[in-house]
Steps between C-alpha positions, in 0.01 A plus 500: 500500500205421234741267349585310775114479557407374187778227514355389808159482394629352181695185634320452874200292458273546834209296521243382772539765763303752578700673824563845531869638365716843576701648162691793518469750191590820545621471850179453593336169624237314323274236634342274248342122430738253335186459238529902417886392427369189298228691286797753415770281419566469116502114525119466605283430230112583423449137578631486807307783610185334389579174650569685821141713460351161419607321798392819694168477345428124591622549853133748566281329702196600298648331166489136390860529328397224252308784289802743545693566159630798361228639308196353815324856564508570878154622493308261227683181520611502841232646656652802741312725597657902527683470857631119404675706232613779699651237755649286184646890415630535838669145505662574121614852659663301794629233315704729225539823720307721245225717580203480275299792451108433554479605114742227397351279696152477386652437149720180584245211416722210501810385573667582199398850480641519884831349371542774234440756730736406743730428230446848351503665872815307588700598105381884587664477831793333421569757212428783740855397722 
């Protein structure tokens, strides 16, 4: 069954969607985000995940997305405050369909350290199956 998973993930390129799926593992049912299945797949890259967190980022309200790069600090150069963060969390958490604990949170400054993390969160998980 793995197998046949990994091929999957390996050759089926899913991109844009963010609507909820049902896999079966185990006999059991599984409901998950298209982007959990995207983050997971062997064929996304670290740069696609940061173009995706990117994009994210520029959509806030509270942002002028010209000053968003990898490396703009949330807090210095784009001037959130504490709860803009947490909701910028929340929207990354949504967006990938990770949780991120409070502690990992605080230390995610900019985009590319929230790229690595979900890239790291998504590796762990996939090597977990």
């Amino acid at each position: 069954m793995q197998s046949i998973r990994n091929f999957i993930l390996h050759h089926v390129r899913l991109r844009g969607s963010s609507q909820p799926i049902f896999l079966i593992q185990g006999g059991n049912m599984l409901k998950g985000g298209l982007s959990q299945l995207i983050c997971t797949s062997t064929s996304t890259s670290h740069d696609q995940i940061m173009d995706r967190v990117i994009k994210l980022v520029k959509k806030f309200d509270k942002i002028d997305s010209h000053k968003v790069t990898e490396t703009a600090d949330f807090k210095k150069d784009l001037s959130l405050d504490s709860l803009d963060r947490v909701e910028l969390v929340m929207a990354f958490e949504e967006e990938f369909s990770i949780e991120i604990p409070e502690e990992k949170a605080d230390k995610l400054t900019c985009c590319a350290d929230v790229a690595r993390y979900i890239v790291s969160t998504t590796e762990s998980k996939a090597t977990e199956s």
